[in-house]
C-alpha positions as CSV (number, residue, x, y, z in Angstrom):
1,X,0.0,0.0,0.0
2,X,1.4,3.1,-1.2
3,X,2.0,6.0,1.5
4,X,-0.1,8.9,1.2
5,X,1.9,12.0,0.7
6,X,1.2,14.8,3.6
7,X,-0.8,17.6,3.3
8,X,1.3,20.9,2.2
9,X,0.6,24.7,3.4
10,X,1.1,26.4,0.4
11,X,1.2,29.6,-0.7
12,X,0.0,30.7,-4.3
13,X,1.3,34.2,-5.2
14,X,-0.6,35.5,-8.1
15,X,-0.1,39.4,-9.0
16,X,-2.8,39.1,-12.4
17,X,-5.4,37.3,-10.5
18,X,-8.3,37.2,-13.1
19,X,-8.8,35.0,-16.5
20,X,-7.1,31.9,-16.7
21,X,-4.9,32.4,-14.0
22,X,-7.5,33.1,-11.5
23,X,-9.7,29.9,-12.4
24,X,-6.4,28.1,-12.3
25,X,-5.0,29.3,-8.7
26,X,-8.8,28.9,-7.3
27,X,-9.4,25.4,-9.2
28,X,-5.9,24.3,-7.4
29,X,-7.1,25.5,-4.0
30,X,-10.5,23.7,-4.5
31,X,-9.1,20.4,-5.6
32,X,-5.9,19.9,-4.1
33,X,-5.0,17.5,-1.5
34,X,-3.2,20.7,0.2
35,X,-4.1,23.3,2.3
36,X,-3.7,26.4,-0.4
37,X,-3.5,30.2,0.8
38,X,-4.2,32.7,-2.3
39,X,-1.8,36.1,-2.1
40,X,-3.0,37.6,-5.3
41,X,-3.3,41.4,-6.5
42,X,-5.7,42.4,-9.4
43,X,-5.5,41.3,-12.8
44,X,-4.6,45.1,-13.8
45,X,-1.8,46.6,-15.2
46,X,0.3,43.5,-16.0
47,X,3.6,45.1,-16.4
48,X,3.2,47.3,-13.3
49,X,2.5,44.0,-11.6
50,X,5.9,42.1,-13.0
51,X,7.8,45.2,-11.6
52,X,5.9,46.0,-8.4
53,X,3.4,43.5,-7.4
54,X,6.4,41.2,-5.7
55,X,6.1,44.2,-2.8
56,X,2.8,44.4,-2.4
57,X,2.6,40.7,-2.3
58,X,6.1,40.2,-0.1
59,X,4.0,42.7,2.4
60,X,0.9,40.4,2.6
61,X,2.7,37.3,3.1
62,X,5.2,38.9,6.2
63,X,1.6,40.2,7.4
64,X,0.3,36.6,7.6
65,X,1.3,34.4,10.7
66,X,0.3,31.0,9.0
67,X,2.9,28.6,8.4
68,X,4.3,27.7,4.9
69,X,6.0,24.2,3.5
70,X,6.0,25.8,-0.5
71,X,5.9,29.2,-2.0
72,X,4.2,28.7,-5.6
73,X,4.5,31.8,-8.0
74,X,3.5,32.6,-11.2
75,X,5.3,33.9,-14.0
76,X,3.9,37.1,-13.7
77,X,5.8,38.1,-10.0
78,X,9.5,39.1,-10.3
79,X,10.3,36.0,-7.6
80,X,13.8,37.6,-6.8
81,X,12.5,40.8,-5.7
82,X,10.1,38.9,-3.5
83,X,12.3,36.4,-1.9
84,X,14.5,39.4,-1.1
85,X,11.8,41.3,0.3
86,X,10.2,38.4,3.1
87,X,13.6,36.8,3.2
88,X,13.3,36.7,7.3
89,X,10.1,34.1,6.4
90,X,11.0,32.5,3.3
91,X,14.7,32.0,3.2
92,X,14.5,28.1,3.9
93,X,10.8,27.4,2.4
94,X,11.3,25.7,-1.4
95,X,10.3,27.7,-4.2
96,X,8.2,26.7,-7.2
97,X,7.2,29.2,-10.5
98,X,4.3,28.1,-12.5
99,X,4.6,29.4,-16.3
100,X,1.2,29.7,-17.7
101,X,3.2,32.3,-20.6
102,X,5.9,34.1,-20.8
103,X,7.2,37.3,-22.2
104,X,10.1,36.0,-24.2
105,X,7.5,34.4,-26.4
106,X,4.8,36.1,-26.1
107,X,3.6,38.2,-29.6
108,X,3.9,42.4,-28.5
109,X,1.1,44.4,-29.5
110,X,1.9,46.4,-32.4
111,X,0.7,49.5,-30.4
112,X,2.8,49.0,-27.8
113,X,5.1,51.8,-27.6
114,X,7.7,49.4,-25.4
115,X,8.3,48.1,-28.3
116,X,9.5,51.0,-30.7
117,X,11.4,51.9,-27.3
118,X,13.0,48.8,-27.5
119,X,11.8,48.6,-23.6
120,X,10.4,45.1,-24.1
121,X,13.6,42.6,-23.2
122,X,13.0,43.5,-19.1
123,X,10.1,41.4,-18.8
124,X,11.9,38.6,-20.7
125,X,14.3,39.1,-17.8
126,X,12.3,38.7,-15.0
127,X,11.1,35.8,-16.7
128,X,14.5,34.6,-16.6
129,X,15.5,35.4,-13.2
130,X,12.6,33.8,-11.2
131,X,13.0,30.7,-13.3
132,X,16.6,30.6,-12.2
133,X,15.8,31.1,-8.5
134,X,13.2,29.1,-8.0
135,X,14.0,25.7,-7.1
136,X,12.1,24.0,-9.5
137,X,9.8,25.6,-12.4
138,X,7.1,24.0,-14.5
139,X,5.1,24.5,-18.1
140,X,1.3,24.0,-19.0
141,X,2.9,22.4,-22.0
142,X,5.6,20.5,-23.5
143,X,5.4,23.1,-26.4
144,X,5.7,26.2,-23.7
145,X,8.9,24.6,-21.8
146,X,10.8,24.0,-25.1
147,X,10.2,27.9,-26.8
148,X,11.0,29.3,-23.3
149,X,14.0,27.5,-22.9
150,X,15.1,27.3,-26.4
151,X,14.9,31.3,-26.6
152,X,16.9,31.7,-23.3
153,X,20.1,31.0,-25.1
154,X,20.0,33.6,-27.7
155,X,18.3,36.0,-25.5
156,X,21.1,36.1,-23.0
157,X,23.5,35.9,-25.8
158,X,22.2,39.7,-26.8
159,X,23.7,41.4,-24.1
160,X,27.4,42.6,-24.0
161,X,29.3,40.5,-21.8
162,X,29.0,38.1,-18.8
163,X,26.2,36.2,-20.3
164,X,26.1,33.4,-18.0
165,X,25.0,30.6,-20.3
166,X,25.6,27.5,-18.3
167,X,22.3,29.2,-16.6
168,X,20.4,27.5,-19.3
169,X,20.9,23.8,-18.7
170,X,20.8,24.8,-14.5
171,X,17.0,26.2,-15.7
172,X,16.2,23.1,-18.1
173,X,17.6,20.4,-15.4
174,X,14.9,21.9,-12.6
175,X,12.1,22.3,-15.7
176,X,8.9,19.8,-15.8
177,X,5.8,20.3,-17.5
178,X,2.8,20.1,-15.4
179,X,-0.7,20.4,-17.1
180,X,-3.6,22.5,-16.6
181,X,-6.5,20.6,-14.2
182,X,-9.7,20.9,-17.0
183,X,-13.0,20.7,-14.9
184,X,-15.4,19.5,-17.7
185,X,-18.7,18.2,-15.6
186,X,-20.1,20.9,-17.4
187,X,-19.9,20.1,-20.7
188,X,-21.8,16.9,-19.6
189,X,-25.3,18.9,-19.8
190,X,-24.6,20.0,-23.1
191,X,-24.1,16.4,-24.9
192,X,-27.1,15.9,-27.3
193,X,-29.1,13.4,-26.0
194,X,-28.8,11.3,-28.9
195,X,-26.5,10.9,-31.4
196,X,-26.1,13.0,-34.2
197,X,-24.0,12.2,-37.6
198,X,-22.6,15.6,-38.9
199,X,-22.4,15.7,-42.6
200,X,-20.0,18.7,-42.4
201,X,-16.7,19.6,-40.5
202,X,-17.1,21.6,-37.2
203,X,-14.3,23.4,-35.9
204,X,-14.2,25.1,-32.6
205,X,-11.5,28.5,-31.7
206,X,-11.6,28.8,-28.5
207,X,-9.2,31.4,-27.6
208,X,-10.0,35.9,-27.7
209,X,-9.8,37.0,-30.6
210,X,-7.3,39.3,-30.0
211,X,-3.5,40.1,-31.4
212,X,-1.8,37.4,-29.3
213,X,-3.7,34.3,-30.2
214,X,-3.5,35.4,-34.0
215,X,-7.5,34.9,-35.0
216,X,-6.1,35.9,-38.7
217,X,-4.4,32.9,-39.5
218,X,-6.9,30.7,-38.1
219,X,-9.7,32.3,-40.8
């Protein structure tokens, strides 16, 4: 009989709590085996919250007297600024980043005047610098670990000197993909209740149509 593993206080720090990252850190917190305690800010702002939400966040969790066995990030928190900022609580709890994107991938708006500023390869960075402190890091997909960690290479590569690029295979070594949880009882009351035979093709997008999940290619 297998040993069941014991029950984890953990905390889920979430600056851009709302979309898919808010179902996902409340979906966790509903169906895991562990105890799960939500730090999260509002999903506003996103690049104000990968350069200041670790603060806000660092402040809530110093606030909080409940024990902690796992600090679990997302991509969107700058996780060295944090760990510097609550280092008197959380310099000997493990540290985990989830990836649900990331911004050395991630299409730019064309409008985006970080861009034309060439303003854009900080949030790459952070990207790169919580993956390389945390003690382990995970992917939705197969297909989102191997761009990130394909990119890093050349990415550091672009900068003058000092590169660091052993840092790549110390990220890919600690790197696992862990899938999103689907709850799908709902789909359950939409099944026709008997069966039907299509007699043409049905396709289904089911992302925004907006810039980054390129609707234009699809039609």
């Amino acid at each position: 009989m297998s040993k069941i593993a014991p029950t984890m206080n953990i905390s889920l720090l979430e600056p851009y709590f709302t979309g898919s990252h808010k179902q996902w850190a409340e979906g966790l917190q509903q169906h895991s085996q562990h105890k799960i305690q939500i730090y999260s800010l509002s999903g506003h702002h996103w690049k104000w919250r990968m350069h200041g939400g670790a603060i806000s966040l660092a402040k809530k969790f110093m606030e909080q007297d409940a024990s902690c066995d796992l600090l679990l990030a997302t991509d969107m928190l700058d996780v060295n600024a944090f760990l510097g900022l609550s280092r008197a609580k959380s310099a000997n709890i493990p540290t985990a980043v989830y990836f649900h994107e990331n911004q050395l991938n991630y299409p730019w708006s064309e409008k985006d005047s970080d861009v034309i500023l060439k303003r854009d390869n900080h949030y790459a960075f952070i990207n790169y610098t919580s993956a390389l402190s945390a003690d382990k890091v995970f992917f939705n997909s197969h297909f989102h670990k191997e761009a990130f960690l394909s990119e890093l290479l050349p990415f550091l590569k672009s900068f003058p000197d000092k590169n660091e690029l052993h840092t790549v295979e110390t990220i890919t070594q600690k790197s696992e993909v862990l899938p999103l949880g689907l709850n799908l009882s709902q789909l359950k009351t939409l099944a026709p209740k008997e069966k039907t035979v299509y007699n043409r093709a049905v396709i289904l997008w089911n992302h925004r149509w907006e810039y980054d999940k390129n609707p234009g290619d699809f039609f």
